[in-house]
N, C-alpha and C positions, 0 to 999 in steps of 0.2 A: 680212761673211761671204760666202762663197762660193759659186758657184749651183751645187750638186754637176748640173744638168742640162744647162750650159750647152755641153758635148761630149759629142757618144756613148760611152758606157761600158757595164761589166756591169751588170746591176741592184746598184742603190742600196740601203742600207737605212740606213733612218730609226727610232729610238726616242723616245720621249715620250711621259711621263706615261700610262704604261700599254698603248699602242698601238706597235706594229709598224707602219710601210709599207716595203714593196719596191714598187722602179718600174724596170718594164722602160726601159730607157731608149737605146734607137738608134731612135728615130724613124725615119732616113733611111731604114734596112732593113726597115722599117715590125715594127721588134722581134722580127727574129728571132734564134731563139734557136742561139746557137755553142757547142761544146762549153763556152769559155771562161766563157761566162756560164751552161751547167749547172754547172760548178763550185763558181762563187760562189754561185746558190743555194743548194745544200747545204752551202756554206759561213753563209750569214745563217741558213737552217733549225739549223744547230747553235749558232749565237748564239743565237738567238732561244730555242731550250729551253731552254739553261741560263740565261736572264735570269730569273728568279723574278716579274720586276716587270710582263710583259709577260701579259696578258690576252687579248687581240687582235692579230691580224696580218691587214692589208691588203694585197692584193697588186693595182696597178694597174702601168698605163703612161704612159710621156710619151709623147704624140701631137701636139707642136708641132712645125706646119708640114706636117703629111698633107692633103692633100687630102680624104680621107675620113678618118675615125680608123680606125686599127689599131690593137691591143690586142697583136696577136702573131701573123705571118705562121707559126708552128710551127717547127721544128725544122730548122737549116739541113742537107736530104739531104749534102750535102756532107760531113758530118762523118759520116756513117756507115763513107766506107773509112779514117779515124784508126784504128788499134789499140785495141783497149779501149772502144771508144765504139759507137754505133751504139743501135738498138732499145734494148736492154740498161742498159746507159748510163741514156739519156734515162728510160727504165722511175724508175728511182731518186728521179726529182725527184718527180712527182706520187704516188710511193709514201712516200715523206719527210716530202713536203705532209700528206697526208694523216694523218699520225704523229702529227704535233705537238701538242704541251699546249693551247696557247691557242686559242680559237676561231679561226678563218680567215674571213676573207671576200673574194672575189675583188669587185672594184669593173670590171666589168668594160665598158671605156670606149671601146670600137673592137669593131674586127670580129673575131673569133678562127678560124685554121684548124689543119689538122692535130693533131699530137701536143699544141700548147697547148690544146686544146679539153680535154685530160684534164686537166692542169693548172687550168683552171676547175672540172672536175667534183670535184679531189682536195679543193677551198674545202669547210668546211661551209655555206659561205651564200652569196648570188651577188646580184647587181645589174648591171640591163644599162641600157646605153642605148638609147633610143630608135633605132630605124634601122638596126642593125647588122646583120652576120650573122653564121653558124658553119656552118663547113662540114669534115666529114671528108672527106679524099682519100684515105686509106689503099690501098682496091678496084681505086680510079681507076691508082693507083701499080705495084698488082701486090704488095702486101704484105697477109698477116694480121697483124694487130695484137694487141699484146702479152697477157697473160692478166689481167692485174691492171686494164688500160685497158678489157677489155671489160665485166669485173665492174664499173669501176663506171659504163659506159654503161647496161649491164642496171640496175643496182642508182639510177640518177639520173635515166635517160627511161625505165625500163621496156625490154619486146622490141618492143615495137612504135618507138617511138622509135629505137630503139639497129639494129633492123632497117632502117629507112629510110637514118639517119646513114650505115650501113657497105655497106647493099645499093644503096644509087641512087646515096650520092656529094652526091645535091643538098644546098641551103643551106637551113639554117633560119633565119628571122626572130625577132627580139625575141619579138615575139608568139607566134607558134607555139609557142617554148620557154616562153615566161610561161604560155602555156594547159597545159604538160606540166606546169608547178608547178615548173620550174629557180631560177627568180628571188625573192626576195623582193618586188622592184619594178623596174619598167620607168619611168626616170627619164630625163624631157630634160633636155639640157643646162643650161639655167635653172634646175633644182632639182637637179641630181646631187651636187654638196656637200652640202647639206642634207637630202636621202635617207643619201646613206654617213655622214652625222654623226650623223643618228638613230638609224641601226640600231645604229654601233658605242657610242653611249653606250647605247640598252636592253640591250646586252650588257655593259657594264661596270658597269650599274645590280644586275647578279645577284648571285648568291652566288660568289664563284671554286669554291667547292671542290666544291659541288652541281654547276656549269657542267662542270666540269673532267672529272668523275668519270660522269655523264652522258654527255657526247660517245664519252670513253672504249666505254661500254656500246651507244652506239647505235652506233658502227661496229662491235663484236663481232656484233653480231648482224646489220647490211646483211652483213657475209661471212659467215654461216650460220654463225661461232663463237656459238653461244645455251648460257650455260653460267650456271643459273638459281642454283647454290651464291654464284658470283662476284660474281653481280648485285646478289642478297640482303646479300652484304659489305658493298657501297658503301651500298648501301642505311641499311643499320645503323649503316657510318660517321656517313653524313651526321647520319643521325636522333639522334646525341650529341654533333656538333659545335657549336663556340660559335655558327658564322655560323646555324643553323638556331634555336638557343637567341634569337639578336639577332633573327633573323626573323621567330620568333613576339612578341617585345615590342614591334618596330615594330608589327607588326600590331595590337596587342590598344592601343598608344598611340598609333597612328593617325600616323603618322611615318616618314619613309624611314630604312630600313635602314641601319648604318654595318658591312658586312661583314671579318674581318677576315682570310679564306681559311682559316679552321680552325676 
């Protein structure tokens, strides 16, 4: 079989057994991202929803051969004077991200700058590694940044955070973001498989349709949509579904759950 990484391409997407990965994958350009490869993104974003079988989506990078790992040097300026592209454009991908059915988790394994810094934020879940940084340039550039990008810098570090990131320009560490509460875990190299394995199987250990409907409800409400008729819907869903029905008999027979999304 084939090493789909063994040349720089668009990001890759991988399926299996319930899991989504995309991998940034030009190393050389330490993964930045060209109109070409906002494309294909929104193009696996619309595979990936209509897969029914996909639960999870992983978004990392290939970082063979960097000297330091990069994750995603951000959004090549260059393609800002293309026709049709630019801010706007790029706006789509981390608002797409952020869309979708399955849980997301950004594995996030280099350093992140610019516009992909939202694209981490658009994950519901995040994992970093040890030693990296993140850094917005946006100020530095001479650009305000987009509306939906600031929402959810407010809405993922807070104003205080989201004030530093776009007023000084400087770089955040691992640390620093793990103490804001970005991260689930701040993983070395040594254990970073074994962190992103565990997280994505406690999420695949849940109920799909509780997870599903849930996620749905917690972003209505980080963008101040709070619409308490809607909530009570899913609510009442769940509480008649089979998975919730199997949830209490595992429990009451002392047994992992066999969920079956309805």
């Amino acid at each position: 079989m084939s090493n789909p990484f063994a040349q720089p391409s668009a990001p890759v997407l991988q399926i299996a057994a319930g899991v989504a990965t995309i991998t940034l994958n030009r190393p050389g350009q330490r993964n930045k991202l060209e109109n070409g490869d906002l494309k294909a993104l929104l193009a696996h974003f619309a595979q990936i929803e209509s897969d029914a079988s996909v639960r999870v989506l992983v978004l990392t990078a290939n970082t063979t051969g960097q000297p330091k790992p990069v994750f995603c040097a951000g959004y090549d300026i260059g393609g800002f004077d293309q026709p049709g592209h630019g801010s706007t454009f790029f706006e789509q991908i981390p608002d797409a991200l952020a869309s979708l059915r399955p849980v997301t988790i950004c594995a996030l394994n280099g350093s992140v700058y610019g516009g992909a810094t939202d694209v981490v934020l658009a994950c519901d879940l995040r994992i970093g590694l040890q030693g990296i940084e993140w850094r917005m340039p946006a100020t530095a550039l001479g650009l305000h940044y987009y509306p939906s990008g600031l929402q959810r810098y407010v809405s993922r570090l807070g104003v205080n955070g989201a004030m530093r990131a776009f007023l000084t320009a400087r770089p955040f560490s691992a640390e620093q973001l793990q103490a804001m509460g970005l991260f689930e875990a701040v993983a070395s190299s040594d254990n970073w498989q074994a962190t992103q394995d565990g997280l994505v199987q406690d999420i695949l250990a849940l109920a799909p349709l509780a997870v599903q409907e849930t996620k749905r409800s917690i972003n209505e409400i980080a963008r101040g949509d709070y619409n308490e008729a809607r909530l009570r819907e899913r609510e009442d869903m769940t509480s008649h579904s089979a998975d919730f029905a199997e949830g209490r008999a595992a429990f009451a027979e002392r047994r992992k759950p066999v969920f079956s999304g309805r």
